[in-house]
N, C-alpha and C positions, 0 to 999 in steps of 0.2 A: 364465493372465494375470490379474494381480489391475488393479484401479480404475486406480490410481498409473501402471502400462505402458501403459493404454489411452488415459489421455490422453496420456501420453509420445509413443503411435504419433499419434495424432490432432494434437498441437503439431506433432511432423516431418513430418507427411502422411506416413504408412505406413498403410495400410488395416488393419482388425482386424474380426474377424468380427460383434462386440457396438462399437456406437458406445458413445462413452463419452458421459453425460450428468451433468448438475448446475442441478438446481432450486433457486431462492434465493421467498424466503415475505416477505411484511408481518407486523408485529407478530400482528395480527388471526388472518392466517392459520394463524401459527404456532400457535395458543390453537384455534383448529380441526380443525389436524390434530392437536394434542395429544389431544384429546378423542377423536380416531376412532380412533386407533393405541396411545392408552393410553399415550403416552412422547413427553419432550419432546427427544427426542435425533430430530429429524425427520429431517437428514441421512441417520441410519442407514437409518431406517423407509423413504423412498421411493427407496433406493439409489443416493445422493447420490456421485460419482467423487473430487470435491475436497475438502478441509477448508480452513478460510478464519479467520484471525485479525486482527487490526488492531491497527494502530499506536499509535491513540489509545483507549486503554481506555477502558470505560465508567468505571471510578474516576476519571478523570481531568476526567469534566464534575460541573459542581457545581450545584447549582436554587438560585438567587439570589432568585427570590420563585415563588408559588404555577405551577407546569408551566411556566414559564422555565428554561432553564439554558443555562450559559457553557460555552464551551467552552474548551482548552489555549490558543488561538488569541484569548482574550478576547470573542469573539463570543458572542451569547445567542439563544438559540431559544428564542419560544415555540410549544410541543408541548401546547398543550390543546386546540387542535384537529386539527391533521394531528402525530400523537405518535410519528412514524420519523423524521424529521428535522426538522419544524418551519420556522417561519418568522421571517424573523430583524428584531430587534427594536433591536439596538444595534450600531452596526458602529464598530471599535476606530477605523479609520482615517478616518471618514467627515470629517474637515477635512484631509486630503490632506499630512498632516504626517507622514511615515516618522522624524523624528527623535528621537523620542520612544517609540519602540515596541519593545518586545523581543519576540525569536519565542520559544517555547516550548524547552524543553533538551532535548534530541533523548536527553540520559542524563539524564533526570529519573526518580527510582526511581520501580520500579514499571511502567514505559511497558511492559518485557520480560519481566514476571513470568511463567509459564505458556509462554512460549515453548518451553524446551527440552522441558515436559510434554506439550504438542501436537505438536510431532514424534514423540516417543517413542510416544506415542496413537497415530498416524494413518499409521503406516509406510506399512499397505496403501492407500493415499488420495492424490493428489497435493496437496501442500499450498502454502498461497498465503496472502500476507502482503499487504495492502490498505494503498495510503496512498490514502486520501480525499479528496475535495477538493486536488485535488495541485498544481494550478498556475493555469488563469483560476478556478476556483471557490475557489481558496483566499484568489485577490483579490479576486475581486468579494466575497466573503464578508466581506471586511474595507476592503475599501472601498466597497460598492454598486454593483451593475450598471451604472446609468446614470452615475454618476460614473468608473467604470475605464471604460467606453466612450469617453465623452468624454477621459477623460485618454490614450486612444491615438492621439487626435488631436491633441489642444492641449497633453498635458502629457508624450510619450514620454518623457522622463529620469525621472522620478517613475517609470512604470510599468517603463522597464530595471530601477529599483535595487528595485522592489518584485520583478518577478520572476526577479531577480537571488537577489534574499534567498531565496526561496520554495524555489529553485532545492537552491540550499545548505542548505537546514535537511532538505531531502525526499535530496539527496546523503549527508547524516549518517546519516538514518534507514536508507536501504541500507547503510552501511558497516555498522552495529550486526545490522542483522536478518542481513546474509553470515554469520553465526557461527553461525546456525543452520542445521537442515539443513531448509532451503523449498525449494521446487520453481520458484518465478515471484513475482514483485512486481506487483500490480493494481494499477492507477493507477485513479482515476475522476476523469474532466474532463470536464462535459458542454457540448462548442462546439457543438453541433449545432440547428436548430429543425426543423419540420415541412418545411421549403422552408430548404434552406440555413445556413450558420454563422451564428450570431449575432453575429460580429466579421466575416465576410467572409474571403476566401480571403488576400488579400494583408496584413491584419493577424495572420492568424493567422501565417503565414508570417514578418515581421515579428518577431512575439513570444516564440510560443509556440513555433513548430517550431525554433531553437535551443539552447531549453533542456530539451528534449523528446531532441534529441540526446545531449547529454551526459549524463540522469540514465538516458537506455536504456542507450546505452553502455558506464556505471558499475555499472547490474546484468544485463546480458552479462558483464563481467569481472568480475563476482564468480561465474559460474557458474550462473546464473539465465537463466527468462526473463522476455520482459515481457508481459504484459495489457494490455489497456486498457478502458475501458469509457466511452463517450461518447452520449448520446444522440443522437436524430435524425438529421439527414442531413447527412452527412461524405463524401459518396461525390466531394467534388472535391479530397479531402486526403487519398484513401486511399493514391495512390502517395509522398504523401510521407512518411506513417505506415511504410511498408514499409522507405520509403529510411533514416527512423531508427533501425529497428530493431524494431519493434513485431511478436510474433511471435501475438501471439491477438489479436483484435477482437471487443468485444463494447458494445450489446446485439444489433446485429444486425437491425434491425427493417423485416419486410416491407411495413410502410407507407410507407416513406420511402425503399424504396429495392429493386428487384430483386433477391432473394436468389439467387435462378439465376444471374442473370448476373454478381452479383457473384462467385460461385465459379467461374462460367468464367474470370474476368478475374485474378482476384488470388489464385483459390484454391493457385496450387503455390507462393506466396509467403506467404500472410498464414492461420491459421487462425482460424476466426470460432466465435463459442459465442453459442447465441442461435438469430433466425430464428421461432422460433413466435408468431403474434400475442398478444400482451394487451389489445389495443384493441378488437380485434373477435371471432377463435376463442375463446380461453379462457374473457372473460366472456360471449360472446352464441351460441356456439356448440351443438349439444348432443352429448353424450358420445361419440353415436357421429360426428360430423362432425368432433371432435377426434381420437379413433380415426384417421380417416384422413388427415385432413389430415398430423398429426403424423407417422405412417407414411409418408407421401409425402413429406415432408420431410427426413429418416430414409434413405432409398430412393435420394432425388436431389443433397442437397446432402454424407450423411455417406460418399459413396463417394469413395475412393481417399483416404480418409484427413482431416484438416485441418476437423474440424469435430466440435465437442462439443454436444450435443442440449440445448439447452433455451427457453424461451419468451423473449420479448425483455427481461423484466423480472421485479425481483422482483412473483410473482401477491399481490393485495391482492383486499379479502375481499371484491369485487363477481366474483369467478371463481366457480362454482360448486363445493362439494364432491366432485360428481361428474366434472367436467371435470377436478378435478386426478389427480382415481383413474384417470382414461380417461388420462390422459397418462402417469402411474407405469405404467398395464397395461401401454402399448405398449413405453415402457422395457425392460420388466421382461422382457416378452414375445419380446425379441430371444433370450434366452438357450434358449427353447421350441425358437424357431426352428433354433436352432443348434445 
């Protein structure tokens, strides 16, 4: 059974004797593990299950003044301090005017370039197609946090026709990437905080879980399935993530949220990837308390299938080098086992 079947079984909850895992790094750590493994194809090196492309290429952002850059989306991040994403500095909509704004060409050369070359690459792998910032972070992004909050209250028809729009440009992007052969479409939307949505249950419901319908819906029918990835605590929208359609959930995070119980509750409905701390094991743990932890983790939540092994987030360079090696051994070390 190669990488590709193992999450295959793991997505339909069919048990397999090796959990299938996938680690994702920060810039930083990327340039760390480079250094120890002698190759920047890290995937490879710590036995990575998935391969992951994206919609919006790096050609596509441009540096409009010194570690600033804009993106498709008109938005600018400056990245001279936190340089993975950045902080954003210009927001397109920030006068609440939609009528003036064009969204990016969903067939703008070049968005697909390398597409059909990464399938062909990564047969043995299950591969996944990211749309980013895909619906409240695509607006708050372009309108400001505290401004789309407020406009869910005082200004609903502005934010229907924004993530109306939103809606339909990320529907296009499914139609285009169906033509190749991916395995699932990741969405990343993070509603979640430490205690709770950051929009509240009944707005998100409102908003979001509509149009949430129909873009899962639309990569179901093209033969796919869907990810997601939301930070924090979401655990009172999880049934309705399932009733969408949502077939993996991720980060998963055992700070904010019982991972046991959650796999008792939702596990023969919803599979989750994720579950190991980055807040607390990774960076403060030591190698061998990651060893087990992880193992116990591994042991409890990846039986009877419906769970891919990894920490709740991408590890940034305050993990230790050796906590990441403890985490790869135990990976690694299923196949000993077996």
């Amino acid at each position: 059974m190669n990488c590709r079947e193992r999450v295959i079984n793991a997505v339909e909850h069919r048990s397999t004797e090796t959990i299938p895992w996938h680690f994702n790094f920060n810039t930083e750590v990327v340039d760390l593990l480079a250094a120890h493994y002698g190759s920047r194809d890290i995937g490879r090196c710590v036995g990575n299950h998935m391969a992951e492309i994206n919609t919006q290429p790096l050609s596509f952002w441009q540096e409009v003044r010194p570690g600033c850059w804009q993106d498709s989306f008109g938005v600018v991040w400056n990245r001279t301090v936190e340089k993975d994403i950045g902080l954003i500095e210009d927001y397109p909509l920030a006068d609440g005017d939609l009528s003036g704004y064009s969204f990016p060409d969903p067939d703008a050369p070049g968005r697909f370039d390398g597409f059909a070359e990464f399938c062909t690459g990564n047969r043995d792998l299950f591969r996944l197609a990211h749309i980013g910032f895909s619906l409240f972070e695509r607006a708050w992004t372009l309108r400001g946090m505290t401004n789309l909050l407020m406009d869910m209250v005082d200004n609903p028809d502005f934010v229907d026709r924004l993530f109306d729009a939103i809606t339909d440009y990320n529907l296009a992007i499914i139609e285009r990437v169906s033509v190749f052969d991916i395995d699932a479409v990741c969405f990343g939307d993070d509603w979640g905080q430490q205690h709770g949505l950051i929009m509240g249950p009944n707005l998100w419901r409102r908003f979001i879980k509509p149009r949430l319908a129909r873009t899962y819906k639309a990569v179901h029918d093209r033969g796919m399935k869907v990810f997601i990835h939301s930070c924090g605590d979401v655990r009172e929208i999880i049934p309705d993530l399932i009733e969408t359609g949502v077939d993996v959930f991720n980060p998963f995070q055992p700070e904010v949220t019982d991972i046991h119980e959650m796999k008792s509750l939702y596990g023969d409905r919803l599979a989750f990837w994720g579950g190991i701390s980055v807040q607390q094991l990774m960076p403060f743990g030591s190698p061998d308390e990651v060893r087990r932890v992880v193992l116990e983790t591994v042991q409890s939540i990846g039986s009877h299938g419906g769970y891919i092994m990894s920490p709740a987030h991408a590890m940034t360079r305050d993990v230790p080098l050796e906590n990441i090696l403890a985490l790869v051994e135990v990976a690694r070390g299923q196949f000993e086992e077996n």
